[in-house]
C-alpha positions as a printed Julia matrix, in Angstrom:
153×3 Matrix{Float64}:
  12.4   -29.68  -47.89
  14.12  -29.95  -44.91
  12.88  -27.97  -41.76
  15.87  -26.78  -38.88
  15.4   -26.55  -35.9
  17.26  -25.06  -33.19
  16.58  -25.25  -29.68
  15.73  -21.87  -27.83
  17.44  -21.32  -24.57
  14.82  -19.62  -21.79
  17.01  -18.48  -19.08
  14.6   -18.21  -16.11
  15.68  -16.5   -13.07
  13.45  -18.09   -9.86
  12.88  -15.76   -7.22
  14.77  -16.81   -4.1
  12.51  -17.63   -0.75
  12.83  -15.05    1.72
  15.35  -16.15    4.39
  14.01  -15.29    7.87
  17.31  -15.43    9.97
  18.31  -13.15    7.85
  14.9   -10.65    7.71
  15.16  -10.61   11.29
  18.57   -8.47   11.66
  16.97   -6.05    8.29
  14.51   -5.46   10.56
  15.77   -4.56   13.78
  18.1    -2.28   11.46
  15.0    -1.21    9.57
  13.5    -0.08   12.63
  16.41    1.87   14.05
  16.11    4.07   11.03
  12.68    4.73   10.88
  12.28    5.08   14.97
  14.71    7.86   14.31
  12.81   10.12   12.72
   9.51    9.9    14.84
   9.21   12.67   17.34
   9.08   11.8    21.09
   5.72   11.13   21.99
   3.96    9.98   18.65
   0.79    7.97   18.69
   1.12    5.46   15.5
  -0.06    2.16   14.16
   1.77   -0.66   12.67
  -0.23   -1.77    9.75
   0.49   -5.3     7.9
   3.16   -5.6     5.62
   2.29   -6.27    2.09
   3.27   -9.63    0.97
   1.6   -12.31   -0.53
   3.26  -14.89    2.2
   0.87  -14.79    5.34
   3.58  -16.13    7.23
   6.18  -13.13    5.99
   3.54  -10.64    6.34
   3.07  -11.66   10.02
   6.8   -11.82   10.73
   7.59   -8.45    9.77
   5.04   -7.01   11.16
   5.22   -8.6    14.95
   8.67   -7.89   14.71
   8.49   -4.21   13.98
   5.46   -4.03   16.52
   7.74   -5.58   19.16
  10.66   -3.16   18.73
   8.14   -0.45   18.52
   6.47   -1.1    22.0
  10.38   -1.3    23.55
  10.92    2.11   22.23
   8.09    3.44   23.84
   9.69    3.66   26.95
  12.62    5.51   25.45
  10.64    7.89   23.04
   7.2     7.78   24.6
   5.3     6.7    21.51
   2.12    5.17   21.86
   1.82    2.1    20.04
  -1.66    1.09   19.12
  -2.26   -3.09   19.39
  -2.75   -4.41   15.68
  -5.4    -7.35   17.24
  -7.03   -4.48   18.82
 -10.88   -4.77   18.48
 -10.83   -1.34   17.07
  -8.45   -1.98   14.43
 -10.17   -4.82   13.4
 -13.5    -3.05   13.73
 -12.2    -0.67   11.57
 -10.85   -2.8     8.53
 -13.98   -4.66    8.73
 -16.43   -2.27    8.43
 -14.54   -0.23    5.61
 -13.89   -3.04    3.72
 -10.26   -2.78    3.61
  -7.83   -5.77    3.66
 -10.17   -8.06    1.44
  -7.79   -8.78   -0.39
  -5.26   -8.62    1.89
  -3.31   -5.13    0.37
  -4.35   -1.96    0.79
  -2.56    1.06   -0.5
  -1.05    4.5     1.17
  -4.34    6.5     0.84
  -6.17    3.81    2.76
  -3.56    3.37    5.05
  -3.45    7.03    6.22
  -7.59    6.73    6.44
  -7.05    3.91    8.54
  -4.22    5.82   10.45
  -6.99    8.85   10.63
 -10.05    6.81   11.82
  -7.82    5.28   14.72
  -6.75    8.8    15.83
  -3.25    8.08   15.58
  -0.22   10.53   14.71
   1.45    8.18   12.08
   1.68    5.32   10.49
   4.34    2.43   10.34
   3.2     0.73    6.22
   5.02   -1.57    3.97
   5.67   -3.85    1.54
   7.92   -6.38   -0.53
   8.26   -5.8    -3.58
   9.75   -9.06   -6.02
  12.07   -8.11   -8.69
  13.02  -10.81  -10.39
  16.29  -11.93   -8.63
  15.54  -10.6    -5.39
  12.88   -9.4    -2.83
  13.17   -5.44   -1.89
  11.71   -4.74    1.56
  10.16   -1.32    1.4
   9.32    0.27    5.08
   7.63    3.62    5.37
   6.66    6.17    8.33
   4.0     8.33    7.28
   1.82   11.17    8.63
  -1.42   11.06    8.84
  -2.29   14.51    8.85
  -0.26   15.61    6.03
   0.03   12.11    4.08
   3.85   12.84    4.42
   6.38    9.85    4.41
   8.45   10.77    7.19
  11.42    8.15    6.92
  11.36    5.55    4.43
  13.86    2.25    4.41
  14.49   -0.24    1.59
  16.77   -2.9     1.1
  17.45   -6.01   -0.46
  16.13   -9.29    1.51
């Protein structure tokens, strides 16, 4: 008895690393959308971006925190420091962030416990070719997303 056998083909598609020359311009684009839609005067919090690459996750979100204090003196928004000891306080004590991702609910509690307006929240989600960056402004009184962006990074 003779046994064939034929080689099986996986095609595997690797993820490609997130390029951050590139990220940088998505954001500053990113951020002209969303800063768009937040009325003059808004109190709001940049949270962390969600992303399992500390470095990424810190990029983003200095770099939407930065453009977000410049606007302030165009738009008046108050911009609440994300080292601030109440911030940190805050995720501490309510145990959020232990692992490093919290979701929308939490994020408008934590919005809600620092007394701010809204919240900037996001994430990156991996498809399998390609990383989506998803950026979201949402009330926290209401729980409404005011402006959203996504795009391909």
């Amino acid at each position: 008895m003779f046994a064939l056998i034929l080689p099986i083909l996986i095609t595997c598609t690797t993820l490609q690393p997130i390029k951050v020359d590139n990220l940088a311009n998505i954001i500053i684009e990113a951020h002209g959308e969303l800063v768009s839609e937040i009325p003059d005067g808004t109190k709001l919090a940049v949270l962390d971006i969600q992303h399992n690459d500390p470095f990424v996750v810190d990029f983003i979100t200095n770099e939407l925190m930065k453009l977000t204090i410049k606007t302030r003196r165009t738009k008046g928004i108050k911009v609440i420091e994300r080292d601030d000891y109440t911030l940190q306080l805050i995720l501490k004590e309510q145990g959020f962030q232990a692992s490093g991702f919290i979701d929308d609910r939490e994020a408008v509690r934590i919005g809600y416990m620092l007394g701010v307006d809204m919240i900037i929240v996001g994430k990156i989600i991996n498809n399998k070719k390609y990383h989506i960056l998803n950026i979201r402004v949402v009330n926290v009184e209401s729980s409404e997303v005011i402006a959203s962006f996504n795009k391909q990074i």
